[in-house]
C-alpha positions, 0 to 999 in steps of 0.5 A: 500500500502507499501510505502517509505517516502521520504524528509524532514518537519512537512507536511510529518511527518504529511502525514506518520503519516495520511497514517499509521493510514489509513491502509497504511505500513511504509517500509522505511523512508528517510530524509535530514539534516532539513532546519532552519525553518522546526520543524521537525528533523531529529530524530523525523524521526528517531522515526517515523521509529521506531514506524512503524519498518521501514528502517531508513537513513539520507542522501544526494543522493538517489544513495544509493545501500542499499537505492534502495534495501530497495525501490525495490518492495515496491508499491510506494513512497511519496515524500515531500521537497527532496533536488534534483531532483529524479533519474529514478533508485530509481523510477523504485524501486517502483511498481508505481513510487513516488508521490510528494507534490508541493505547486505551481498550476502545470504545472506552478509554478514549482521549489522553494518557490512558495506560496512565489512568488505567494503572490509576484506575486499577485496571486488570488489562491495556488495551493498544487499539488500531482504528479508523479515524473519524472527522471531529470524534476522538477515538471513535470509528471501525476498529481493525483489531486490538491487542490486550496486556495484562496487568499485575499490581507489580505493572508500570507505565514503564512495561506498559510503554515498552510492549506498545512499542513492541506490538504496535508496529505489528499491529498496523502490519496485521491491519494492512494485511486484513485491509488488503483482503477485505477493505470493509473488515471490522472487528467492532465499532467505537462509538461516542454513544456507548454506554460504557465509554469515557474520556481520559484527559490530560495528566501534568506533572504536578498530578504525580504530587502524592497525598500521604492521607490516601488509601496505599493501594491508590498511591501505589498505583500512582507511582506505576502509573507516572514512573519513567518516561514520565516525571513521576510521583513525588512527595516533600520532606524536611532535611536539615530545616530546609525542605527536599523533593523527593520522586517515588520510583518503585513501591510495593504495598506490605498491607492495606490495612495496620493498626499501628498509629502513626501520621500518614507519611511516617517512616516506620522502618529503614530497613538496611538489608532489603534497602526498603523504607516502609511509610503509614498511608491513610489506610495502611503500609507502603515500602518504597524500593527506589528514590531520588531527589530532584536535585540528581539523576541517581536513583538511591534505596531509601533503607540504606540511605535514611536512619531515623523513623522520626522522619516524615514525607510530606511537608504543611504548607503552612510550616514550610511558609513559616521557616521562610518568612524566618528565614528573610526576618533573619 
């Protein structure tokens, strides 16, 4: 098939580079300015053009009459993390449409950062869907096919984000197959109008500030769901009367419930040989296998690091604003 490329991240340079190597011509290449966290730049796309001797652009809207000319008779589209929803106009270019990659188990999880919030939302499954794209409806349209991948309690977004890329290029191929021998296949239909479906919005980084008072299950869920690629969760302490912020890479849960007292944040147990800190959430304990502070990259074992169970994650506001109004008197 003669395809455009449509969006941005590794996961869709990874796809051009499967449907190439499968017989499948490179026409045209569309891309965005990339988002922090994406390895791919906008010139690795621009080499990736050049190596199948496709139409080259960078842009923010598809509107583009040059952009539409170059689409106009090509069979199809393949769309991965485009920066707004696709117009009918740049749809009816292709002889079939555009298909687009979703991470979210269709027709429920529709809109942003939904392996995020299925890990939040203790979801049992991710669901990477291949679809076709509807003018001015987010995720909705014929779906192709679907991949599931299950989740533990032990699941990140870092696993999560490593068999997407892994399935996704394999997917879009196993589309194009199914295409190939029958233009019409579906396997069902995403609508707006289906009782079970939802939209997910976005998630910033300030969205990974954790709340000691919550039940340990949803902070540890937190943490999976925003570790790397992502910022991550974080939370504050006190340190020699000034105040450090901490990021949470890796937690188990040790119990949902304890009838030990302490404050929700407080460290209960350094433990040298595990290297495991354990902290009182709302509810009950959650260990806390890997940190770091914001000021380095290296990651440490809170266990091994810390000594004392006087200390505490989490900071009031209204102390920390009463050290520095302190500090400027002084």
């Amino acid at each position: 098939m003669k395809i455009a490329i449509i969006g941005r991240s590794q996961i869709l340079y990874e796809t051009a580079l499967k449907l190439g190597e499968n017989g499948h011509q490179i026409c045209v290449i569309i891309t965005a300015k990339a988002a922090p966290e994406y390895s791919r730049k906008e010139e690795d796309f621009k080499k990736l053009a050049q190596k199948y001797n496709a139409q080259f652009f960078v842009t923010t809207t598809l509107k583009e009459k040059s952009i539409q000319n170059a689409c106009k008779g090509l069979d199809i589209g393949i769309s991965i993390n485009w920066i707004s929803i696709i117009r009918q106009e740049i749809i009816n270019s292709f002889h079939l449409g555009i298909l687009n990659a979703h991470h979210g188990d269709l027709p429920r999880y529709r809109g942003n950062a939904c392996s995020n919030w299925a890990l939040i939302n203790n979801e049992k499954q991710v669901t990477n869907t291949i679809h076709f794209v509807e003018s001015d409806k987010l995720d909705c349209g014929r779906i192709i096919c679907q991949e599931h991948y299950p989740v533990n309690k032990e699941t990140t977004i870092t696993d999560i984000y490593q068999w997407t890329e892994q399935i996704t290029p394999l997917l879009f191929l196993n589309a194009l197959d199914e295409l190939q021998k029958n233009c019409s296949h579906m396997l069902k239909y995403a609508s707006l109008e289906d009782p079970s479906a939802f939209r997910c919005y976005p998630r910033r980084p300030e969205d990974g500030f954790i709340e000691w008072t919550w039940s340990v299950k949803k902070i540890h869920n937190l943490i999976r769901a925003v570790c790397h690629p992502f910022s991550g969760a974080y939370t504050f302490h006190w340190c020699n009367n000034d105040v450090k912020k901490l990021f949470i890479l890796k937690s188990r849960i040790v119990n949902l419930t304890t009838q030990d007292l302490a404050i929700p944040g407080h460290v209960l147990k350094n433990d040298k040989e595990t290297g495991e800190s354990l902290i009182k959430c709302g509810d009950g304990v959650l260990a806390l296998l890997q940190c770091r502070y914001e000021e380095s990259s290296e990651a440490f074992s809170p266990g091994k690091k810390w000594r004392s169970i006087r200390m505490r994650l989490g900071v009031r506001v209204e102390d920390w604003l009463w050290t520095i109004t302190k500090q400027r008197k002084n």
